[in-house]
LOSE-255257 format. One line per 4 residues: their letters; for each residue x, y, z of C-alpha. Coordinates in Angstrom, 1 decimal, always signed. Layout:
BEGIN
A	X Y Z ~ ...
***
This chain:
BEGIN
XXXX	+36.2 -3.7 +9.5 ~ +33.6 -1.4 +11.3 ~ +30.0 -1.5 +12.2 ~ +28.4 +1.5 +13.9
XXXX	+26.4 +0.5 +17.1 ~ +24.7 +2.8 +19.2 ~ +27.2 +5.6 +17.2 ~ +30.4 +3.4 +18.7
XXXX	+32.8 +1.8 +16.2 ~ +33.3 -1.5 +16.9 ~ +36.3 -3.7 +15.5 ~ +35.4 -7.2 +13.6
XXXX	+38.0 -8.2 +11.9 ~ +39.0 -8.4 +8.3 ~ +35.5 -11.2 +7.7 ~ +33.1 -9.3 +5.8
XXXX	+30.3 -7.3 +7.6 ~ +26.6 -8.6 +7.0 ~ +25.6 -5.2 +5.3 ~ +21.9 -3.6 +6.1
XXXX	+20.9 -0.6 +4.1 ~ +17.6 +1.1 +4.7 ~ +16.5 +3.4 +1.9 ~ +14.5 +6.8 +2.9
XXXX	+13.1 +9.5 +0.2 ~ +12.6 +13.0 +1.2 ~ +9.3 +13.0 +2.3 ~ +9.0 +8.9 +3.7
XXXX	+7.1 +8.7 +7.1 ~ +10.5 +8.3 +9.7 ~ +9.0 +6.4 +11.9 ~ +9.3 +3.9 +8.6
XXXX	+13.1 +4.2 +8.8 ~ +14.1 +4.7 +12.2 ~ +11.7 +1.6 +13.6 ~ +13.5 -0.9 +11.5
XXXX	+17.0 +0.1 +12.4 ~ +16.5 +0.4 +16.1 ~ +14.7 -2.7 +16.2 ~ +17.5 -4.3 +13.9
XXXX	+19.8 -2.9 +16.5 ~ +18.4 -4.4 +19.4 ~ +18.3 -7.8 +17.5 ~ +22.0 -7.3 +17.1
XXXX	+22.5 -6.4 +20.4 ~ +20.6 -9.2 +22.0 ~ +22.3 -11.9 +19.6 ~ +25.4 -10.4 +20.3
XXXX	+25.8 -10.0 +16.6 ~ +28.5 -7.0 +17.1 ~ +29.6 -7.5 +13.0 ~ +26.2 -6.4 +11.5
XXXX	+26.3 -3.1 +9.6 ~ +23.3 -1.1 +9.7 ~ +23.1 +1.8 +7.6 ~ +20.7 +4.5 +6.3
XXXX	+21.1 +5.7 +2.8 ~ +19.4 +8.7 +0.9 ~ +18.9 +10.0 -3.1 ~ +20.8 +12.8 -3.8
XXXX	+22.5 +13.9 +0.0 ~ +23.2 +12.6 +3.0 ~ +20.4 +14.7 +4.4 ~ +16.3 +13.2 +4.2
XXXX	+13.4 +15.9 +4.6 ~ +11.1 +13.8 +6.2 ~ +6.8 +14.6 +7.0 ~ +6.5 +17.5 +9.1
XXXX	+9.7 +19.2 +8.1 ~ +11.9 +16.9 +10.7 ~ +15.3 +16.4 +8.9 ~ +17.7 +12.9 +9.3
XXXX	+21.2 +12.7 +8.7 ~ +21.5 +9.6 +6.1 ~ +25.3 +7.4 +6.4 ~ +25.3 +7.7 +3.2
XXXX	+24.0 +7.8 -0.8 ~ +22.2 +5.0 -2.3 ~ +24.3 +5.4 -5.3 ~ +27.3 +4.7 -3.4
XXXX	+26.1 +1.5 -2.4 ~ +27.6 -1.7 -4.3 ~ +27.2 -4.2 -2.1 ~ +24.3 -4.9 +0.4
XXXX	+23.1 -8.3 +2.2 ~ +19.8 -6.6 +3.3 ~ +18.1 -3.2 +1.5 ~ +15.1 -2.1 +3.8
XXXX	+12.9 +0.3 +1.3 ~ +11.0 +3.3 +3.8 ~ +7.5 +3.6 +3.3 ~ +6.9 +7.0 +1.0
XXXX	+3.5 +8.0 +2.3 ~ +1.0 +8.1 -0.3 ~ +2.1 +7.0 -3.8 ~ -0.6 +8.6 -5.2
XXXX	+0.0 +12.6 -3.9 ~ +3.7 +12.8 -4.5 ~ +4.4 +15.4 -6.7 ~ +8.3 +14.9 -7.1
XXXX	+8.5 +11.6 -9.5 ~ +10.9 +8.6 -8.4 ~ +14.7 +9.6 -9.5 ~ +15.7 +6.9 -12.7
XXXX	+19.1 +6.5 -11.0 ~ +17.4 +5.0 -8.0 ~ +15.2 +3.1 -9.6 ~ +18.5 +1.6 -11.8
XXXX	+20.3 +0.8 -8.3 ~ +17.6 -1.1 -6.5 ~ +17.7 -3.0 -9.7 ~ +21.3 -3.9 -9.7
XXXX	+21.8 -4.2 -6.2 ~ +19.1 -7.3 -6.9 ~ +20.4 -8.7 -9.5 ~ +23.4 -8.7 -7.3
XXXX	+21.5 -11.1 -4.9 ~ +20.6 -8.6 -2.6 ~ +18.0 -9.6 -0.1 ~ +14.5 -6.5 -0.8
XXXX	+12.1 -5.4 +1.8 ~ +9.6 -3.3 +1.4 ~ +7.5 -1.0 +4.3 ~ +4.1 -0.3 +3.5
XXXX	+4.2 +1.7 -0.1 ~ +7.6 +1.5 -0.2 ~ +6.4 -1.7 -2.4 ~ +5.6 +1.3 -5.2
XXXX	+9.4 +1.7 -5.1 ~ +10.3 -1.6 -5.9 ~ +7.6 -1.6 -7.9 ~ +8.4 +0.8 -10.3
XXXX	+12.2 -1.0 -10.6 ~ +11.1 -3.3 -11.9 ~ +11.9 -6.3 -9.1 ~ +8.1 -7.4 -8.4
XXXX	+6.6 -8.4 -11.6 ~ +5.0 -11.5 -11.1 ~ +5.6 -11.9 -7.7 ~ +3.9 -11.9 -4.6
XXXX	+3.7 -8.3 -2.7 ~ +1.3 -6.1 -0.3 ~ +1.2 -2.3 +0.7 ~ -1.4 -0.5 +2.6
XXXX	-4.7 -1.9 +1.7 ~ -6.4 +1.8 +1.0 ~ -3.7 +2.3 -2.0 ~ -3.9 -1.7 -3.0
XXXX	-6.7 -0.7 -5.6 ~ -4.5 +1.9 -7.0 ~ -1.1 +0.0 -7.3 ~ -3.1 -3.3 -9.2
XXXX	-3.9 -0.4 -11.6 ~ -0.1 +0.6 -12.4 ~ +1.5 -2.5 -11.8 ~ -1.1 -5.2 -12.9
XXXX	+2.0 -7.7 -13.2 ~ +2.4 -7.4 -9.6 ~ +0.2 -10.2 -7.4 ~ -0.8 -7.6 -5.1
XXXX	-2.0 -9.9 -1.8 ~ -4.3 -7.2 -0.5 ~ -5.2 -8.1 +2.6 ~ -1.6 -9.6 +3.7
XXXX	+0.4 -8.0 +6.6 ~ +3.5 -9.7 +5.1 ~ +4.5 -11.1 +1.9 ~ +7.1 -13.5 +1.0
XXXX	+8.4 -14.2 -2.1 ~ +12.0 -15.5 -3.0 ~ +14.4 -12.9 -1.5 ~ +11.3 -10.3 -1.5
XXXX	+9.7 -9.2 +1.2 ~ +6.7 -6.5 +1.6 ~ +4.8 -5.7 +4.6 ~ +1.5 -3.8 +4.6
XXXX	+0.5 -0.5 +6.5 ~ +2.8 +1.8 +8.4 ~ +3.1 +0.5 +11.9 ~ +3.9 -2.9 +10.1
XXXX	+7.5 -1.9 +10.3 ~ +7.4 -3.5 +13.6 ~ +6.0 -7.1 +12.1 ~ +8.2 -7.0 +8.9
XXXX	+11.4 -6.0 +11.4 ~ +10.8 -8.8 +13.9 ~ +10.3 -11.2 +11.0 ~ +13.9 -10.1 +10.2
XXXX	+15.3 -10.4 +13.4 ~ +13.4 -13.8 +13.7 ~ +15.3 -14.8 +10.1 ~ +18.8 -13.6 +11.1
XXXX	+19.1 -13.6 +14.8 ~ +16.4 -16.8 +15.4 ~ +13.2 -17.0 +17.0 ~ +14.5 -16.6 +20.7
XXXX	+15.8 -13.5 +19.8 ~ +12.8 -12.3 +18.1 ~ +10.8 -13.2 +21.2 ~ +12.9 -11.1 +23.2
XXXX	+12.2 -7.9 +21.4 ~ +9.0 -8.6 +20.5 ~ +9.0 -8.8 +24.7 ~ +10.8 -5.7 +25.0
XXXX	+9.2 -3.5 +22.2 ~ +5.8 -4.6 +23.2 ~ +4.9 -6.0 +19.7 ~ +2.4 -8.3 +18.8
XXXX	+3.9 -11.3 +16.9 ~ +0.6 -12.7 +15.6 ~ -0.6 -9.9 +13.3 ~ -1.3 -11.9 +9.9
XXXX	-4.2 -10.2 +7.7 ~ -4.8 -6.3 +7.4 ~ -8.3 -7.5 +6.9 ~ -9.5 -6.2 +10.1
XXXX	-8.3 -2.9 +9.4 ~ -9.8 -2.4 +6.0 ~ -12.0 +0.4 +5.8 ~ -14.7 +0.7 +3.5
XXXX	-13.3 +3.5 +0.8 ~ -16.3 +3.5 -1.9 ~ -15.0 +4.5 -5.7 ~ -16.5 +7.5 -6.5
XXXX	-14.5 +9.7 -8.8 ~ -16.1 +7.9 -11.7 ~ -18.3 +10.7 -14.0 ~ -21.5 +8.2 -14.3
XXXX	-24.0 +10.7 -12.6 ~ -26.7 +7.2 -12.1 ~ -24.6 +5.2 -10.6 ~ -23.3 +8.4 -8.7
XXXX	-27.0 +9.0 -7.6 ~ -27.6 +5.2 -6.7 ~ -23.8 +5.7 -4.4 ~ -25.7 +8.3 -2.7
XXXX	-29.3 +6.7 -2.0 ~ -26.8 +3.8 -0.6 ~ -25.1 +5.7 +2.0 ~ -28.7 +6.8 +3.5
XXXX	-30.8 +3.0 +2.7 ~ -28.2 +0.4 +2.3 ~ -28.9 -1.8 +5.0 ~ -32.8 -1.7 +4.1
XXXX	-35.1 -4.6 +2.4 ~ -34.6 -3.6 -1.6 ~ -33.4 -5.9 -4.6 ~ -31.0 -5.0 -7.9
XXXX	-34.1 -4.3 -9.6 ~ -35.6 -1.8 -7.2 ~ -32.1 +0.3 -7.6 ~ -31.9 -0.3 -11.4
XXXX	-35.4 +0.9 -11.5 ~ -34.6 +4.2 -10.1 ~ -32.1 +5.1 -12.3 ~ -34.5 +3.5 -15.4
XXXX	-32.2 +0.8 -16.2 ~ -32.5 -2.7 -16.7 ~ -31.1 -4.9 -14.3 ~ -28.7 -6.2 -16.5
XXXX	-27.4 -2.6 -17.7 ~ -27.6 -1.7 -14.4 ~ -25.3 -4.5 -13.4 ~ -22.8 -3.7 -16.1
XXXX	-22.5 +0.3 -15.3 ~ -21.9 -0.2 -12.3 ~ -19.3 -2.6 -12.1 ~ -17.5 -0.6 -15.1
XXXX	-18.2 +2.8 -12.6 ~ -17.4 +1.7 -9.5 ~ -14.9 -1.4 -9.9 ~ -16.6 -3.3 -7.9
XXXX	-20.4 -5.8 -8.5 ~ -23.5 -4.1 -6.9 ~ -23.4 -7.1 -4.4 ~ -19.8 -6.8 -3.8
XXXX	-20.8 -3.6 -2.7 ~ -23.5 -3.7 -0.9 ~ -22.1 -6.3 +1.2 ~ -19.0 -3.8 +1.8
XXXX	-21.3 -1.3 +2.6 ~ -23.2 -3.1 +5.3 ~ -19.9 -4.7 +6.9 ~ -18.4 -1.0 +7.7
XXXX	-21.4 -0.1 +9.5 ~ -21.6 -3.4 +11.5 ~ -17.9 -2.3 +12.4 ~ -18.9 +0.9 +13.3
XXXX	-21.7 -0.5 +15.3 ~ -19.8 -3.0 +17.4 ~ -16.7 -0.5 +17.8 ~ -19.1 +2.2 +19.2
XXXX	-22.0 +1.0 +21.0 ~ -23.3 -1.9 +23.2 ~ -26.1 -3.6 +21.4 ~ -25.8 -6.9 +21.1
XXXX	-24.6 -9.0 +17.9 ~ -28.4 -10.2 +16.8 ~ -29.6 -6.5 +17.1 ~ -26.5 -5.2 +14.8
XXXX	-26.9 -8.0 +11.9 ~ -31.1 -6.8 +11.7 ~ -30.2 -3.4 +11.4 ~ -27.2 -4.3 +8.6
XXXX	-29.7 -6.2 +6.5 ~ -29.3 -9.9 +7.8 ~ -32.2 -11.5 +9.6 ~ -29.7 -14.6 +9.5
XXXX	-27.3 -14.1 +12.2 ~ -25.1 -17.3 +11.5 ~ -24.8 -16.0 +7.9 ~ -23.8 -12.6 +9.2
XXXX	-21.2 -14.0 +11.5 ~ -19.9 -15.7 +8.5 ~ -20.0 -12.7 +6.4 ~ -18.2 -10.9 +9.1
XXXX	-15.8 -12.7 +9.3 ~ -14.9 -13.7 +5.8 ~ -15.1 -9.8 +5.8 ~ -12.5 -8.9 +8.9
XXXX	-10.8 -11.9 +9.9 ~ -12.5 -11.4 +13.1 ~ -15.5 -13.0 +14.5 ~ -18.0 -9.8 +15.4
XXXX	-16.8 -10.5 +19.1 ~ -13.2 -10.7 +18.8 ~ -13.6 -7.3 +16.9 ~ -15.8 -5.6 +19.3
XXXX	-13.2 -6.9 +22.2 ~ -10.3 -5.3 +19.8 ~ -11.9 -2.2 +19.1 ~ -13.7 -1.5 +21.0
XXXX	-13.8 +2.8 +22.1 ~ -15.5 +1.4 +25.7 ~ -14.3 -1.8 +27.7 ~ -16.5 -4.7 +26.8
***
């Protein structure tokens, strides 16, 4: 048997190779396919793990048109596949703006490759890939949070954890935005290779092993492509006075609704309660305001709409994960 290793064949033997396939359609982000296999390959390395197969496998061809017209040379096809310990699913960039739909022949072999008892991971909205064959109906998953919304919509069997970095769930595993290759791969050298070995590339790659939530990187992304002009109208006086004194009456009023009707339109609208909302509303600016300025946490939570600063702190961090201080100190554009 043979396992390729820094493109050298290495002999193992007639055992059986632990087999990893990582999955990458025309268009995927690469860094989503070639940050899992070289840290994989350093995991191996470091655990001295010479019998592990890593390969990369495409649709139709061995060759993958990735973003920004950059082409990869895949091992091989997914179809000629039959066996796999380990298949890594590349993220495809946005679900929602592909125009070429997902090929039924792949969609039939990640299926039969699990019911085979292969082990599934998904990077970022690679999850809509295993998704759509079928594998994560009523199980526990995550993607990017900005296309979370959209993929409860299509797969509403799916118990999309939003605001997870990682998900766990038999031998399913998602992991949430792009970069969180690096967190879903060390997890996986951490699971095959032990934790020693995962602190030594996390060491070596200069990865942060204690990334949990995607919380603090959710950005506020209002609903708007609803066609109720009111509600549309209230969205806008929002953006200018949201973080001013004013009740649910005083915006139902505008609009000449009752509070109640009010209520109901524009939960139905915008997916989301007024209060939900609001609240949403208010926490992106009092991220924007302790990423991009100095004033001082009692200052921000006036000018949000929150005279109580404890509740706001509270709020805040329900909101990011994050107390407003730890965030500032994260992201700060200006050294604290």
């Amino acid at each position: 048997m043979t396992n390729m290793v820094d493109n050298q064949v290495i002999t193992s033997g007639d055992a059986p190779m632990p087999r990893c396939v990582i999955l990458a359609l025309d268009h995927s982000p690469l860094s989503s396919v070639s940050g899992p296999l070289e840290i994989l390959l350093l995991g191996a390395r470091l655990a001295a793990a010479h019998d592990w197969q890593i390969e990369v496998a495409a649709e139709n061809t061995t060759q993958i048109r990735g973003q920004g017209g950059i082409c990869l040379s895949a091992h091989t096809r997914l179809a000629d596949v039959s066996q796999a310990d380990l298949l890594i699913v590349a993220a495809i960039g946005d679900p929602r703006l592909r125009s070429d739909a997902l090929q039924a022949n792949t969609l039939q072999q990640i299926h039969t490759l699990h019911q085979r008892g292969t082990r599934m991971v998904s990077i970022c909205t690679g999850a809509f890939v295993l998704a759509a064959a079928g594998i994560l109906e009523g199980r526990q998953a995550t993607s990017h949070w900005a296309v979370s919304d959209w993929l409860q919509q299509q797969f509403p069997a799916v118990l999309w954890q939003r605001n997870s970095m990682l998900t766990h769930d038999g031998n399913i595993s998602c992991s949430g935005g792009a970069s969180a290759y690096q967190d879903m791969s060390l997890q996986l050298v951490r699971d095959y290779f032990g934790e020693s070995v995962a602190l030594q590339v996390a060491r070596t790659v200069l990865i942060d092993s204690d990334r949990h939530s995607q919380l603090q990187y959710i950005g506020f992304m209002p609903e708007r492509q609803h066609q109720d002009e009111r509600i549309l109208e209230i969205q806008d006086w929002l953006d200018l006075h949201g973080c001013e004194p004013f009740n649910l009456a005083d915006l139902a009023a505008q609009i000449h609704l009752s509070e109640r009707q009010f209520k109901r339109r524009f939960t139905q609208a915008v997916r989301q309660s007024p209060l939900a909302y609001i609240q949403a509303l208010r926490m992106e600016k009092a991220r924007q305001a302790l990423s991009g300025s100095r004033r001082q946490v009692e200052q921000i939570a006036r000018e949000c709409g929150y005279d109580d600063v404890r509740f706001f702190r509270e709020l805040f961090r329900r909101s990011t994960g994050l107390t407003p201080q730890a965030y500032r100190q994260k992201f700060a554009r200006w050294q604290p």
